[in-house]
HTML snippet that shows the backbone in 3Dmol.js (N, CA, C, O; Angstrom):
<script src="https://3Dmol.org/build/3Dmol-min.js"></script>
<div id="view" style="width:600px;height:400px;position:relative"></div>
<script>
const pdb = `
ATOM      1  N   UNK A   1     -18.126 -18.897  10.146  1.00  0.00           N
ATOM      2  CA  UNK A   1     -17.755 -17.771  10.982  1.00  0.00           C
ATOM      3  C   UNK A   1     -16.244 -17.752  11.221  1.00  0.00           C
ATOM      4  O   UNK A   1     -15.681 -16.663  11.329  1.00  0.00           O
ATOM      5  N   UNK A   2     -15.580 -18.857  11.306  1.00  0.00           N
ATOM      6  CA  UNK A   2     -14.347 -19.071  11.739  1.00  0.00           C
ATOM      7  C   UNK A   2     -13.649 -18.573  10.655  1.00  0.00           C
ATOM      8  O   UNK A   2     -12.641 -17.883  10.799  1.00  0.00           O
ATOM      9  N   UNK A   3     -14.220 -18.944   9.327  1.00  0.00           N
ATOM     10  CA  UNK A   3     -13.174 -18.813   7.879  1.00  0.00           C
ATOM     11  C   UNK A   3     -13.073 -17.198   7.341  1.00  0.00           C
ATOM     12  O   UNK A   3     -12.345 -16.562   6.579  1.00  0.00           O
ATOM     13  N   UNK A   4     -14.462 -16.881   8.364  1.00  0.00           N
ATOM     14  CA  UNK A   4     -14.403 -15.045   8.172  1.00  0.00           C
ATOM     15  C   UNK A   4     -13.186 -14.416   8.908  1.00  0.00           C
ATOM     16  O   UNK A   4     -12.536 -13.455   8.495  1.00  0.00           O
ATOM     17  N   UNK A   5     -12.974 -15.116  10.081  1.00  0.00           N
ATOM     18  CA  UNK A   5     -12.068 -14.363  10.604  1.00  0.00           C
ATOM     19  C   UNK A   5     -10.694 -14.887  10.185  1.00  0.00           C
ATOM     20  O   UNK A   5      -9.806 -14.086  10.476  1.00  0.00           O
ATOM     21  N   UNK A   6     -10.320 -15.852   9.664  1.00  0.00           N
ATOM     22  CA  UNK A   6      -8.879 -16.290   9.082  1.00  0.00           C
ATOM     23  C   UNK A   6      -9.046 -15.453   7.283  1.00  0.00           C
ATOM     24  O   UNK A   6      -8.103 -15.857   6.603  1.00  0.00           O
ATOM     25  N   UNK A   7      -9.406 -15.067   6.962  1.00  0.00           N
ATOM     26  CA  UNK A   7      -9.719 -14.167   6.162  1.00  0.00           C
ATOM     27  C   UNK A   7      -9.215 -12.553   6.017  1.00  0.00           C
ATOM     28  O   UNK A   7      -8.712 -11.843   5.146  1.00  0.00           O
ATOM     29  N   UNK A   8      -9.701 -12.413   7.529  1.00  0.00           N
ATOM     30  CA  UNK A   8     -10.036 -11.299   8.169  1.00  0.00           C
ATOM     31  C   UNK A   8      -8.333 -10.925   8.457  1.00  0.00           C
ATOM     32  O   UNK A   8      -7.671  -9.961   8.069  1.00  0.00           O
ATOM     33  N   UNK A   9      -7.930 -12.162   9.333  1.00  0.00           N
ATOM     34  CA  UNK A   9      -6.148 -12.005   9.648  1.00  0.00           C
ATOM     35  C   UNK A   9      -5.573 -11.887   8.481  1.00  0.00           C
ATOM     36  O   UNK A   9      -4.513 -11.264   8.542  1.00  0.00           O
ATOM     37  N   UNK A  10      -5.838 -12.210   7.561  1.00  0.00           N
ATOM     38  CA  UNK A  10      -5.032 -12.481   6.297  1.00  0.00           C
ATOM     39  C   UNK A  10      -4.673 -11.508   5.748  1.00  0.00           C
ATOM     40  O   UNK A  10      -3.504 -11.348   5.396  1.00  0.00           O
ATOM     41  N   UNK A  11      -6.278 -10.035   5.425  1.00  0.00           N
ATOM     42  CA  UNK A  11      -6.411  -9.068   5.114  1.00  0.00           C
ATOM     43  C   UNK A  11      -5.383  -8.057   5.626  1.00  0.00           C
ATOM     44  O   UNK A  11      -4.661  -7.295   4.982  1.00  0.00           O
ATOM     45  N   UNK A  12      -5.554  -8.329   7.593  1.00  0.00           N
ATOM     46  CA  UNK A  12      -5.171  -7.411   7.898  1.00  0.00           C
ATOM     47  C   UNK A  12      -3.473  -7.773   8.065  1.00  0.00           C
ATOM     48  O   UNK A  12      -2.769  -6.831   8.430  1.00  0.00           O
ATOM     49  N   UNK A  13      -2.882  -8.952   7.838  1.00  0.00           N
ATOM     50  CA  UNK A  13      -1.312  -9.232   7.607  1.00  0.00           C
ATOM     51  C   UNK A  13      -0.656  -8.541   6.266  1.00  0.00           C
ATOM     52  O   UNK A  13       0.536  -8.300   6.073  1.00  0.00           O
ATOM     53  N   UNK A  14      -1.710  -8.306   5.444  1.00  0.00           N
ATOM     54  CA  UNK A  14      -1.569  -8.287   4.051  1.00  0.00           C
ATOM     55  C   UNK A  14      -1.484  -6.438   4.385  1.00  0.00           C
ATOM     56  O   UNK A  14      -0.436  -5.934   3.981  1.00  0.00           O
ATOM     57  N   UNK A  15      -2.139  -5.798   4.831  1.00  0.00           N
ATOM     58  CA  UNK A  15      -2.134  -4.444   5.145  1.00  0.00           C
ATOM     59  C   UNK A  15      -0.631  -3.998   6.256  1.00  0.00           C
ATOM     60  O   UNK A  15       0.203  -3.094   6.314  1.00  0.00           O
ATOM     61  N   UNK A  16      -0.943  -5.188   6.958  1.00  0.00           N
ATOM     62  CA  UNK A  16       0.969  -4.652   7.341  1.00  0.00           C
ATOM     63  C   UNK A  16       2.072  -4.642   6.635  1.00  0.00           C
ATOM     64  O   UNK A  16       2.923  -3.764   6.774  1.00  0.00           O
ATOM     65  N   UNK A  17       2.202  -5.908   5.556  1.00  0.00           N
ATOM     66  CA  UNK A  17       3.311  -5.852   4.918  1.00  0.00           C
ATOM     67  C   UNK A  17       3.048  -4.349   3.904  1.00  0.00           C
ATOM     68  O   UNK A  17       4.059  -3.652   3.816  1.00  0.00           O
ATOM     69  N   UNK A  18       1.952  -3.888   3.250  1.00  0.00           N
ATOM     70  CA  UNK A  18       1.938  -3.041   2.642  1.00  0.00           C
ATOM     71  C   UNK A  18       2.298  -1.812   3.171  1.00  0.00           C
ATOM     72  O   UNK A  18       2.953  -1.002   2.516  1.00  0.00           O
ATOM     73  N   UNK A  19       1.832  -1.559   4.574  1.00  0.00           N
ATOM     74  CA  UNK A  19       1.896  -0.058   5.332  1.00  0.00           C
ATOM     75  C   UNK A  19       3.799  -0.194   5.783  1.00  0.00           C
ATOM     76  O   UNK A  19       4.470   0.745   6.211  1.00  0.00           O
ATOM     77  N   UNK A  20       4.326  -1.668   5.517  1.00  0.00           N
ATOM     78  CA  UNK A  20       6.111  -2.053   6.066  1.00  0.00           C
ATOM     79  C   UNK A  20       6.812  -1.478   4.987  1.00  0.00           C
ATOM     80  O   UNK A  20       7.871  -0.856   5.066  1.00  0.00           O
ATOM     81  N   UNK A  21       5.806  -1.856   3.431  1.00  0.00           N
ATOM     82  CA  UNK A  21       6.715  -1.716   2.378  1.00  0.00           C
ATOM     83  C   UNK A  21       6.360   0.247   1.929  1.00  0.00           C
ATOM     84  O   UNK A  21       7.245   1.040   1.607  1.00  0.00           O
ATOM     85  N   UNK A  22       5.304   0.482   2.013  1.00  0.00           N
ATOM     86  CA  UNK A  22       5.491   1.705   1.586  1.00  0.00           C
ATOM     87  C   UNK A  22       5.602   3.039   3.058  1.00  0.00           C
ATOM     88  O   UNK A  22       5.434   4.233   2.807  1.00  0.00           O
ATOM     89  N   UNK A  23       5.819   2.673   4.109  1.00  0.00           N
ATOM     90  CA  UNK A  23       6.883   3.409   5.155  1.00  0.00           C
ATOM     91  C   UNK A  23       8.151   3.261   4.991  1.00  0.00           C
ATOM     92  O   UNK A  23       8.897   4.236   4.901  1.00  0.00           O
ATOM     93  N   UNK A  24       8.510   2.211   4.937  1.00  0.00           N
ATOM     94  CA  UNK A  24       9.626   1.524   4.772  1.00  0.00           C
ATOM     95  C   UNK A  24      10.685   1.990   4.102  1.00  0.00           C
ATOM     96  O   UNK A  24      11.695   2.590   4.471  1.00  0.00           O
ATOM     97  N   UNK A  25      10.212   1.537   2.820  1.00  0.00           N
ATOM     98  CA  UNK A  25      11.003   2.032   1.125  1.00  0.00           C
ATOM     99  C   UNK A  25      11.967   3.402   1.680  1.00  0.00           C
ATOM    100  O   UNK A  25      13.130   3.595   2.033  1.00  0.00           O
ATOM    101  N   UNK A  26      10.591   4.267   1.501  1.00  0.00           N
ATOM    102  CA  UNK A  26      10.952   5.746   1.767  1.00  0.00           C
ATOM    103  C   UNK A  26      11.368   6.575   2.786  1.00  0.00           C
ATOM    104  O   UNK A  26      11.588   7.786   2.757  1.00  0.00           O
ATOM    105  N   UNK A  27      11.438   5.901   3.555  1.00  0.00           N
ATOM    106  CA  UNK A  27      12.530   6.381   4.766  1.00  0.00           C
ATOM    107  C   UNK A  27      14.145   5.441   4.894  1.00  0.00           C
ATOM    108  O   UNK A  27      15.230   5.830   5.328  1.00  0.00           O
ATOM    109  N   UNK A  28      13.677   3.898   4.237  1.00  0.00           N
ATOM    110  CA  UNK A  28      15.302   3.757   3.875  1.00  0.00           C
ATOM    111  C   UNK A  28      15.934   4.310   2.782  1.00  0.00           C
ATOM    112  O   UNK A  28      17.164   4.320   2.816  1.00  0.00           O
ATOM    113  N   UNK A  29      15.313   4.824   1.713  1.00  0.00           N
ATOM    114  CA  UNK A  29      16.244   5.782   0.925  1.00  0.00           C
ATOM    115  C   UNK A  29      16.520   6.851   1.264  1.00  0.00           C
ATOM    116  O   UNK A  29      17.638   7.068   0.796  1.00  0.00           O
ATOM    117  N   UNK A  30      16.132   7.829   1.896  1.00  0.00           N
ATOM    118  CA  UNK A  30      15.531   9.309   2.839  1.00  0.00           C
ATOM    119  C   UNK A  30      17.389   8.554   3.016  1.00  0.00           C
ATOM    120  O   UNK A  30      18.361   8.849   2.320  1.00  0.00           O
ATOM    121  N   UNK A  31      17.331   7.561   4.171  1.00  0.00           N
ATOM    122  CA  UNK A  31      18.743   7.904   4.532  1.00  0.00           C
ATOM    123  C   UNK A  31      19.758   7.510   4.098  1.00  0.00           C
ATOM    124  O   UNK A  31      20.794   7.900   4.635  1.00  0.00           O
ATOM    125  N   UNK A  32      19.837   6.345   2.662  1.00  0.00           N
ATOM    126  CA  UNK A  32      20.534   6.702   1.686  1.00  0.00           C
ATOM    127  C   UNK A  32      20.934   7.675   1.172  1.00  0.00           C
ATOM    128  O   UNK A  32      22.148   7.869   1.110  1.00  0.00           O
ATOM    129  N   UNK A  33      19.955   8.648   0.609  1.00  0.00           N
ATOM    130  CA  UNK A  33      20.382   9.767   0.365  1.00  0.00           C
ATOM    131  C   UNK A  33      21.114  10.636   0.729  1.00  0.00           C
ATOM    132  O   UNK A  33      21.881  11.416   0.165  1.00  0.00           O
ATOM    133  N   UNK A  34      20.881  10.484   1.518  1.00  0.00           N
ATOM    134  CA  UNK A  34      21.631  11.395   3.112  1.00  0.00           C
ATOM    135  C   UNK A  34      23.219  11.509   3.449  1.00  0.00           C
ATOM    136  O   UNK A  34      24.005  12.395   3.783  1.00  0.00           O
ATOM    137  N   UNK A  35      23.255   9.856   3.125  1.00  0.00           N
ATOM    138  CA  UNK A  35      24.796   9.429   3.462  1.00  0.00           C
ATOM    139  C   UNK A  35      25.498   9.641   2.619  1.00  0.00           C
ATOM    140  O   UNK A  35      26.720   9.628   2.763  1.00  0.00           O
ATOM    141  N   UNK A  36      24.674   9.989   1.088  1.00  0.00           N
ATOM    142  CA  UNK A  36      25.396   9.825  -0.201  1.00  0.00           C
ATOM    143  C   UNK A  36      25.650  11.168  -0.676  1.00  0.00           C
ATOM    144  O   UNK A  36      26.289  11.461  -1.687  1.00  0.00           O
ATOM    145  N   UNK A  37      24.992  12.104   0.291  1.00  0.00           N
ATOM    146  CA  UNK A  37      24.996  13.449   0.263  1.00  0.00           C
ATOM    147  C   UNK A  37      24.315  14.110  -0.789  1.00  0.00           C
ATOM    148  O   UNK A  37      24.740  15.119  -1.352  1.00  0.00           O
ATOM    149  N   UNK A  38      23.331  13.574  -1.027  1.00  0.00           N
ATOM    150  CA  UNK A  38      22.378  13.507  -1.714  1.00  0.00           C
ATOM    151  C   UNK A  38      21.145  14.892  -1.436  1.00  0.00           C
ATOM    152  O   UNK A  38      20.842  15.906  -2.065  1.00  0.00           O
ATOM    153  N   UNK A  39      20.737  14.315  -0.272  1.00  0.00           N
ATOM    154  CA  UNK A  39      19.683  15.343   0.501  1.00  0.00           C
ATOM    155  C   UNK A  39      20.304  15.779   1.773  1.00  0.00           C
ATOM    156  O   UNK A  39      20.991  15.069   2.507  1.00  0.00           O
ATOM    157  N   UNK A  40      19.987  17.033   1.959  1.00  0.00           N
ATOM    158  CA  UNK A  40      20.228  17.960   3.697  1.00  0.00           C
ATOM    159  C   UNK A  40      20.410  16.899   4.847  1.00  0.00           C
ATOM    160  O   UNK A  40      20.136  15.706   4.716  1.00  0.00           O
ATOM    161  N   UNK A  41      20.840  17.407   5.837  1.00  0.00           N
ATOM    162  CA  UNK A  41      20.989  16.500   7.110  1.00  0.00           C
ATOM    163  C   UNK A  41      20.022  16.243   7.731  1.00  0.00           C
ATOM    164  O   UNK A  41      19.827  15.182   8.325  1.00  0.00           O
ATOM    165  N   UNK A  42      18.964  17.592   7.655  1.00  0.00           N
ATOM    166  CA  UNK A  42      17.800  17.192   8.518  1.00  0.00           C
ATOM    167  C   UNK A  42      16.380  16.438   7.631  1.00  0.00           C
ATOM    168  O   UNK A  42      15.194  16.526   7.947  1.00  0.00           O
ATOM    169  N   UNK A  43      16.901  15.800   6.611  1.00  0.00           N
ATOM    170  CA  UNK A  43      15.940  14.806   5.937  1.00  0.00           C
ATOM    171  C   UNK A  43      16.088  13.697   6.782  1.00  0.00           C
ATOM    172  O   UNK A  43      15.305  12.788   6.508  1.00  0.00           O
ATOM    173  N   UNK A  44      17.205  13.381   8.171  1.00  0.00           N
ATOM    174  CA  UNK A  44      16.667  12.178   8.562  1.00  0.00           C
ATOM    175  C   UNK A  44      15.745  12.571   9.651  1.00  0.00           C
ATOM    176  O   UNK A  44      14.993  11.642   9.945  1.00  0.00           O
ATOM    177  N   UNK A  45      15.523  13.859  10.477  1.00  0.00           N
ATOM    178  CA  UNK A  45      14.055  13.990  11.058  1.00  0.00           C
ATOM    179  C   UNK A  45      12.788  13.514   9.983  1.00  0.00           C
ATOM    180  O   UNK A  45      11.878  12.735  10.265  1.00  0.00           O
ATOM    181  N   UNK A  46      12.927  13.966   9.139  1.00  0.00           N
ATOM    182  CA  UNK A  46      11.498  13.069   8.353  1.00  0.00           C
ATOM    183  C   UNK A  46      11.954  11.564   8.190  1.00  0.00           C
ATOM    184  O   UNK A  46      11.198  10.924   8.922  1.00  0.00           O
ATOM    185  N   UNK A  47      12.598  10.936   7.740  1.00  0.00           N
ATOM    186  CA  UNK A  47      13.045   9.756   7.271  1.00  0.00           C
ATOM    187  C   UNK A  47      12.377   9.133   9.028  1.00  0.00           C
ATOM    188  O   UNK A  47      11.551   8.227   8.912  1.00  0.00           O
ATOM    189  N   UNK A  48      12.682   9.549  10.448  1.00  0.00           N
ATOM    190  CA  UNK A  48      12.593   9.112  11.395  1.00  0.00           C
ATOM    191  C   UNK A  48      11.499   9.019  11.882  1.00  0.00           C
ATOM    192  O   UNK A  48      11.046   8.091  12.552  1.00  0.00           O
ATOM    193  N   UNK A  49      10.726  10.553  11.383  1.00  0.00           N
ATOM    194  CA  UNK A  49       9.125  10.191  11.665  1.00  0.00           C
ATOM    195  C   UNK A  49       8.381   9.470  11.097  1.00  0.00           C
ATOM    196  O   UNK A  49       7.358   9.079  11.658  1.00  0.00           O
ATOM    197  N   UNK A  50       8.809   8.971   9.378  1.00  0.00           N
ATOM    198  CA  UNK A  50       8.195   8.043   8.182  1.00  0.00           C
ATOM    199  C   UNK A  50       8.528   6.794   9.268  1.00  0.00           C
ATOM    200  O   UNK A  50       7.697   5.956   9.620  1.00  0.00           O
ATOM    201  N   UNK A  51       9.438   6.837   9.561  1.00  0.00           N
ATOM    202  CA  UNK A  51       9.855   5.041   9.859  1.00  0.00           C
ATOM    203  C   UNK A  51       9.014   4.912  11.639  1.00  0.00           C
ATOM    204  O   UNK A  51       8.756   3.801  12.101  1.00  0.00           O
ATOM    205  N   UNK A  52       8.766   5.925  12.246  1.00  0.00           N
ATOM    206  CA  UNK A  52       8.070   5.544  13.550  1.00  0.00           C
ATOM    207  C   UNK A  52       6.539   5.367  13.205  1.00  0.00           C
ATOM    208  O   UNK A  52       5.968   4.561  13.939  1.00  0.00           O
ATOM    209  N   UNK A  53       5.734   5.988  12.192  1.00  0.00           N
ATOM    210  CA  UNK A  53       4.479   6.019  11.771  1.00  0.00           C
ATOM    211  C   UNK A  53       4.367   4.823  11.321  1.00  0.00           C
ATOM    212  O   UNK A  53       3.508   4.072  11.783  1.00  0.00           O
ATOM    213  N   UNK A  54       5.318   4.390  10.224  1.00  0.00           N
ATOM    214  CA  UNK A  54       5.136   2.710   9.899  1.00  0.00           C
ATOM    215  C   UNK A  54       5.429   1.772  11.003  1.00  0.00           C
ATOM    216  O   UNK A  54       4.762   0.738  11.041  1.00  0.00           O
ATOM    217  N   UNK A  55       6.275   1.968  11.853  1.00  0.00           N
ATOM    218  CA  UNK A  55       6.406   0.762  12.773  1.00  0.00           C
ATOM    219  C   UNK A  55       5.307   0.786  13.256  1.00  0.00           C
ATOM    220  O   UNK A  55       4.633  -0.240  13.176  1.00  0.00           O
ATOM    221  N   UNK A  56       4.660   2.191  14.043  1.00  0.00           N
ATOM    222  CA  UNK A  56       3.481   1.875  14.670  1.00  0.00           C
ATOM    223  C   UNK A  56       2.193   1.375  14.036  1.00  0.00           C
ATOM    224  O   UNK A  56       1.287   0.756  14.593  1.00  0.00           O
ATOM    225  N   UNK A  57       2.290   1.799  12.628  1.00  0.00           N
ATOM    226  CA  UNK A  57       0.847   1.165  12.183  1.00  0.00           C
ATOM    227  C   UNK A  57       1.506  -0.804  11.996  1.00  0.00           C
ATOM    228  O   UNK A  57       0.941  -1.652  12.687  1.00  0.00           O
ATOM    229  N   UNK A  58       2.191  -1.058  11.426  1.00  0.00           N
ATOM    230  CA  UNK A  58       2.742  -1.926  11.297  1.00  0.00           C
ATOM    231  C   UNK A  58       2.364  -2.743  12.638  1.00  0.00           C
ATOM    232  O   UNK A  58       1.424  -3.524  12.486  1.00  0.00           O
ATOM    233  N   UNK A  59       2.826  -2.704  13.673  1.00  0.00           N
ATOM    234  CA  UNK A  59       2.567  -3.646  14.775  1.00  0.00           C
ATOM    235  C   UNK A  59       1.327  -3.797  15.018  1.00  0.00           C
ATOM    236  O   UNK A  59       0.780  -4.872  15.261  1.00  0.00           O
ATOM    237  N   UNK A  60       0.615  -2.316  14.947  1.00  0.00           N
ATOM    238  CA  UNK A  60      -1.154  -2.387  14.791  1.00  0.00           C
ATOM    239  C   UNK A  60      -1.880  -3.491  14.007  1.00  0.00           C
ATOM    240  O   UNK A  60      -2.757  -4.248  14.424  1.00  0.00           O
ATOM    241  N   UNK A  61      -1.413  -3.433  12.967  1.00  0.00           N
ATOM    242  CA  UNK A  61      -1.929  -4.670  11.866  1.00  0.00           C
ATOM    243  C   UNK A  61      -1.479  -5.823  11.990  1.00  0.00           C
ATOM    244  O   UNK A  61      -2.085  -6.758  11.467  1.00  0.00           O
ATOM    245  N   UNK A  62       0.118  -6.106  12.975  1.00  0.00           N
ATOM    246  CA  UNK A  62      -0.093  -7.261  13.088  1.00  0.00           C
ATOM    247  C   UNK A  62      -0.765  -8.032  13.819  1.00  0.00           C
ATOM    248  O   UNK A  62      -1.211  -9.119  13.453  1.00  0.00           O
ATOM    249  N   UNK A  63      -0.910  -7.492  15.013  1.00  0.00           N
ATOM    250  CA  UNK A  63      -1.922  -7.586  16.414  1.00  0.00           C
ATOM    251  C   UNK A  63      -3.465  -8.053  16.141  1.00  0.00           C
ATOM    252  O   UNK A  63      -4.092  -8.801  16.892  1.00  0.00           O
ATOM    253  N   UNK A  64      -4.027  -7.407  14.783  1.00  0.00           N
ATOM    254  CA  UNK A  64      -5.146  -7.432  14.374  1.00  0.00           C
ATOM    255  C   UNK A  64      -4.965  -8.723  13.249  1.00  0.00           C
ATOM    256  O   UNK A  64      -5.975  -9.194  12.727  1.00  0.00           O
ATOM    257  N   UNK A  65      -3.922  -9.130  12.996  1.00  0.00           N
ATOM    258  CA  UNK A  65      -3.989 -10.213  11.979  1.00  0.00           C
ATOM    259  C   UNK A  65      -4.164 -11.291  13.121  1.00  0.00           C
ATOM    260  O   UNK A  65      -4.959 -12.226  13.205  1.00  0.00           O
ATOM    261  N   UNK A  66      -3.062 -10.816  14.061  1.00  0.00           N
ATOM    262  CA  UNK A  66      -3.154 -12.702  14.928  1.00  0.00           C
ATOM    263  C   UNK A  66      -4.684 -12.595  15.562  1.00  0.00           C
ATOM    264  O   UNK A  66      -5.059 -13.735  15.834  1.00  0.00           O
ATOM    265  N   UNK A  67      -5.203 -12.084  15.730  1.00  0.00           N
ATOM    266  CA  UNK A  67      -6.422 -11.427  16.354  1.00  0.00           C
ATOM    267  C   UNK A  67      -7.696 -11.874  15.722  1.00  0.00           C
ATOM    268  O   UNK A  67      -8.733 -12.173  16.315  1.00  0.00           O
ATOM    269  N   UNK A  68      -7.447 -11.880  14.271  1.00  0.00           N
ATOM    270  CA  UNK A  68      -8.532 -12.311  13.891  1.00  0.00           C
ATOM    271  C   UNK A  68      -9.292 -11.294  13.276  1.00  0.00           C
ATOM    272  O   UNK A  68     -10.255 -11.775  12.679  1.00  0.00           O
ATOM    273  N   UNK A  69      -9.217 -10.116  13.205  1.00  0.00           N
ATOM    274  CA  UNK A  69      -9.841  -8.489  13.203  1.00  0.00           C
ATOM    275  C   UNK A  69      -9.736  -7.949  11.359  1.00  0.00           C
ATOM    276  O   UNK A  69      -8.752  -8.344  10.734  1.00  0.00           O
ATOM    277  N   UNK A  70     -10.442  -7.357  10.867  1.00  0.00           N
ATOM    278  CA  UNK A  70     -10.212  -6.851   9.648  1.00  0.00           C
ATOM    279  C   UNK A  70      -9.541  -5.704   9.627  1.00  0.00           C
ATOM    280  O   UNK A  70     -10.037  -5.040  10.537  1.00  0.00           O
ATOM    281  N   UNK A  71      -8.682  -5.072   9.106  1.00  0.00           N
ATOM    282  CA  UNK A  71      -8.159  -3.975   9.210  1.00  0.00           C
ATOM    283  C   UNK A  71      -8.743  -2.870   9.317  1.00  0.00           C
ATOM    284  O   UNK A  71      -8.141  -1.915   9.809  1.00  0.00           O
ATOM    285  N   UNK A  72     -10.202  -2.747   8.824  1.00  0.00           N
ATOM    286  CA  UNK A  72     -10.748  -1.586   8.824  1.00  0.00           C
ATOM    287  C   UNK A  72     -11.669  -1.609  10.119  1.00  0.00           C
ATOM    288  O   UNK A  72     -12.062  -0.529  10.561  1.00  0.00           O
ATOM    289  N   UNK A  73     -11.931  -2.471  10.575  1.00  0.00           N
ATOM    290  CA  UNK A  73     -12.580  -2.832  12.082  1.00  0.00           C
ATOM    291  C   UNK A  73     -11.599  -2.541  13.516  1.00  0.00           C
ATOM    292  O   UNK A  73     -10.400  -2.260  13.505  1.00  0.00           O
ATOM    293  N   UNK A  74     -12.443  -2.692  14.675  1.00  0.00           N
ATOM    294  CA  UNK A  74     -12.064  -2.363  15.685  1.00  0.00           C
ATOM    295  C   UNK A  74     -11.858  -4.254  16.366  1.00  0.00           C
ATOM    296  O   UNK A  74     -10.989  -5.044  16.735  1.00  0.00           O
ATOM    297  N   UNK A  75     -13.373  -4.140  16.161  1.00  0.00           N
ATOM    298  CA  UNK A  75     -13.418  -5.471  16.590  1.00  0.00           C
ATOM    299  C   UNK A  75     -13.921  -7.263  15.436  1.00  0.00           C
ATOM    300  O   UNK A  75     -14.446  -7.227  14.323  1.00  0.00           O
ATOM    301  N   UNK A  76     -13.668  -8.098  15.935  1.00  0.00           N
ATOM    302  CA  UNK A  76     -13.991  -8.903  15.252  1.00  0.00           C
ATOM    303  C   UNK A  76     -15.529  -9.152  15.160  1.00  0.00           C
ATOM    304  O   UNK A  76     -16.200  -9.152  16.192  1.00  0.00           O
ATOM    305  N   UNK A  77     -16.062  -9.352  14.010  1.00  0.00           N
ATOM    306  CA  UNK A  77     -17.394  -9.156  13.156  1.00  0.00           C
ATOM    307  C   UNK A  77     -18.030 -10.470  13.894  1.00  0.00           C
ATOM    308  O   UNK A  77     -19.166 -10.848  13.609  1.00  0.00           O
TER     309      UNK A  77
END
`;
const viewer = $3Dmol.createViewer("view");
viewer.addModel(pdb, "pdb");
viewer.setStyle({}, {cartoon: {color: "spectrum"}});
viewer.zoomTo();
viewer.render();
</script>
């Protein structure tokens, strides 16, 4: 039961770095672009909402990794 839930954290650590790297990416280039004059000014309102959606899922999943919780769960099984 125990090895389900260190499993379980693992999954859901593994789902944060993924939801870090693909929020992430694309809102730090969003404002690369930007600076490089690349894309419009108001691409960093999106670039800002990409990067608040990932932080928030991001802390979500980590909470649920130390937790013990599967990512697709509420609670631990």
């Amino acid at each position: 039961m125990a090895f389900r839930n260190i499993l379980d954290g693992a999954a859901s650590f593994c789902a944060a770095l993924v939801t870090l790297a693909v929020c992430g990416l694309p809102a730090w280039f969003t404002v690369v672009a930007v600076r490089a004059e690349v894309a419009p000014p108001w691409a960093y309102a999106a670039a800002a909402g990409l990067a608040l959606i990932g932080i928030i899922l991001t802390i979500a999943f980590f909470r649920k990794a130390f937790a013990g919780v599967a990512p697709t769960r509420q609670r631990r099984r």
